[in-house]
C-alpha positions as CSV (number, residue, x, y, z in Angstrom):
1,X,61.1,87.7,62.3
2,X,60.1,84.2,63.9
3,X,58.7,84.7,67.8
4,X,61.8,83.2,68.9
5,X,64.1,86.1,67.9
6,X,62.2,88.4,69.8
7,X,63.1,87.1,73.4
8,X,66.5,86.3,72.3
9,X,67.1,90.2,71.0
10,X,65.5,91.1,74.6
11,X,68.1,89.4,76.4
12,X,70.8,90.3,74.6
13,X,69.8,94.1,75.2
14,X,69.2,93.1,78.5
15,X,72.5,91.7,78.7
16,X,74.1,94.8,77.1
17,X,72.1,97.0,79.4
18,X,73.6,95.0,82.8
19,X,77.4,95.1,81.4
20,X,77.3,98.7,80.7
21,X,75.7,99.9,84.3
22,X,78.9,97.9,85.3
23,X,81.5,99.4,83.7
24,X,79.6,103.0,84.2
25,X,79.8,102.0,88.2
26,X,83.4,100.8,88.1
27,X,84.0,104.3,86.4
28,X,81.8,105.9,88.8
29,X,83.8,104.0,91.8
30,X,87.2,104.8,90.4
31,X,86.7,108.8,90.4
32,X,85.2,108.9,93.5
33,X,88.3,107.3,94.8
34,X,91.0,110.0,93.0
35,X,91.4,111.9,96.5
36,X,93.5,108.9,97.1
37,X,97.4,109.6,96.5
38,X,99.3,107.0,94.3
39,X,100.5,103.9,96.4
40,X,104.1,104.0,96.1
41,X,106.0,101.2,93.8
42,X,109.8,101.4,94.8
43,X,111.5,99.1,95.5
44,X,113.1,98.0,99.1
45,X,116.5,99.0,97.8
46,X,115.0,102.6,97.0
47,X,113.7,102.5,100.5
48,X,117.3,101.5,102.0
49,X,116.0,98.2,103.0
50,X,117.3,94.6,102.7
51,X,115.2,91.2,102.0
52,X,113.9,89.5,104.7
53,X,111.7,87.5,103.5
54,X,111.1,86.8,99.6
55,X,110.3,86.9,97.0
56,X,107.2,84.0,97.5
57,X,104.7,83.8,95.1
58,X,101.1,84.6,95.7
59,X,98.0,86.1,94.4
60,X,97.1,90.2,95.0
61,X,93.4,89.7,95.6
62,X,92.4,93.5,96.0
63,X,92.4,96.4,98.3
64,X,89.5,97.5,100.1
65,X,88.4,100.2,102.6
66,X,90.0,99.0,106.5
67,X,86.9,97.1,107.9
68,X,84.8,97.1,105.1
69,X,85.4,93.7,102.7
70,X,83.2,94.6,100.2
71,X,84.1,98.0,99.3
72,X,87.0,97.6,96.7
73,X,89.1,100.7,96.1
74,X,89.5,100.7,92.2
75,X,91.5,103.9,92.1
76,X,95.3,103.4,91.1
77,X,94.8,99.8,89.8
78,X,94.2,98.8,93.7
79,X,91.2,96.8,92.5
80,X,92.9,94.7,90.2
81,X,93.6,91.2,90.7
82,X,96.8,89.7,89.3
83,X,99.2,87.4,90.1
84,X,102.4,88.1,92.0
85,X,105.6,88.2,94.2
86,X,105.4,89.0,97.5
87,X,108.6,90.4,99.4
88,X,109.4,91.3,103.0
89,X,112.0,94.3,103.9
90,X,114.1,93.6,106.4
91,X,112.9,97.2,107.7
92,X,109.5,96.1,107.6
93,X,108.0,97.0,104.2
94,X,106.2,95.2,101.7
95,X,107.0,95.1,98.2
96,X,104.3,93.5,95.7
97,X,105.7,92.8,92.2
98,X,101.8,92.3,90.1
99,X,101.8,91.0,86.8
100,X,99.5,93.1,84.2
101,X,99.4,96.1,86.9
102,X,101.7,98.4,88.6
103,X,104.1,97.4,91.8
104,X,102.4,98.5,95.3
105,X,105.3,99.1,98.0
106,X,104.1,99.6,101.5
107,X,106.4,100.9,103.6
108,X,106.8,99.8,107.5
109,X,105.6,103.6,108.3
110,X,102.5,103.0,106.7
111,X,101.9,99.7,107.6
112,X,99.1,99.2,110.6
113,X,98.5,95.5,110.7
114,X,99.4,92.2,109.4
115,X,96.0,89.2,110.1
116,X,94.9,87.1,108.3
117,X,91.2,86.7,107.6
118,X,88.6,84.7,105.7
119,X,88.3,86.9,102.6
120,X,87.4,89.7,100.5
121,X,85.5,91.3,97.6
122,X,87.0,88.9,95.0
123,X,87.9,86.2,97.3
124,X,86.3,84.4,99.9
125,X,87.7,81.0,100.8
126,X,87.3,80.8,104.8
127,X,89.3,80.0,107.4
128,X,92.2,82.5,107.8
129,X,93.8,81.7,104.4
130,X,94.0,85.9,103.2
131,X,97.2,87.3,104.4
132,X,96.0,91.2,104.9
133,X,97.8,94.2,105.3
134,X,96.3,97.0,106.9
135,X,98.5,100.1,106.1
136,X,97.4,103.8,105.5
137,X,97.5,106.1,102.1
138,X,96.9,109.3,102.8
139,X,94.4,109.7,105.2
140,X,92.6,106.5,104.2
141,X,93.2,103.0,106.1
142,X,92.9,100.5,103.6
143,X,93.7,96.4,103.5
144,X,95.3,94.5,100.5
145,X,94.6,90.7,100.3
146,X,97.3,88.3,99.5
147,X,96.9,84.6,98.8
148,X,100.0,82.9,99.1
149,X,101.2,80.0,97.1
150,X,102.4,77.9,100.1
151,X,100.5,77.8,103.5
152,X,103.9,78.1,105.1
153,X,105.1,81.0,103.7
154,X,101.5,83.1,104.8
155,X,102.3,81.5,108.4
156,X,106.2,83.2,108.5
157,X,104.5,86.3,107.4
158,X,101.9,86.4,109.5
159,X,104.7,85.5,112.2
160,X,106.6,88.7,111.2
161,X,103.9,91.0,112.2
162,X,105.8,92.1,115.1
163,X,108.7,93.2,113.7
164,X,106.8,95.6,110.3
């Protein structure tokens, strides 16, 4: 074995070591989070409602504890990003269509707030550019970050607040 393997096999257990601590705290975060019901996924015609406003494309950033960014809620597929479409009910709820991970519907009874911030744990991009809806499941407040496609469809959202 030359010296140069040696600190090459290091890092790679190194490496190996990092990436499994990872996935053990993802775990870890995940079944500390099952006390959370499952979000609801039907859609706004189960729910009785109309369209408002929709569908728009956008990006689901993640969902993570009301007033704390950085704490993602992994439980339910809540912590996974994904592309998707982003619809309004005329009743007030909001129906997320995610590609790669199931639907979230929030319905206007659950639904807190509707801001807009700088960011959260998986995306920070200042300004006010996150649409985020704060909405309750269970007895946990949580907020999902969307990041729309079109500046002017986050604005008509954000504009809606008032009637979820």
């Amino acid at each position: 074995m030359s010296e140069r393997a040696l600190p090459v096999l290091v890092l790679i257990a190194l490496f190996a070591l990092i990436l499994t601590a990872m996935v053990l705290g993802w775990r870890r975060r995940g079944r500390s989070q099952q006390h959370l019901p499952a979000p609801g996924a039907q859609t706004l015609e189960e729910l009785g409602e109309g369209i408002s406003h929709g569908p728009v494309d956008g990006v689901y950033v993640d969902t993570v504890l009301a007033e704390r960014p950085l704490e993602r809620v992994v439980a339910h597929g809540l912590g996974q990003r994904a592309r998707a479409q982003v619809t309004l009910g005329d009743g007030g709820s909001w129906h997320l269509e995610r590609e790669g991970a199931p639907d979230l519907t929030i319905s206007a009874s659950d639904l807190a707030e509707v801001t807009s911030g700088p960011g959260m744990a998986g995306k920070f991009i200042g300004g006010d550019g996150l649409l985020i809806l704060r909405w309750r499941l269970g007895d946990q407040l949580l907020d999902t970050g969307l990041r729309l496609a079109r500046r002017s469809d986050h604005d008509l959202l954000l504009s809606r607040k008032e009637h979820a």
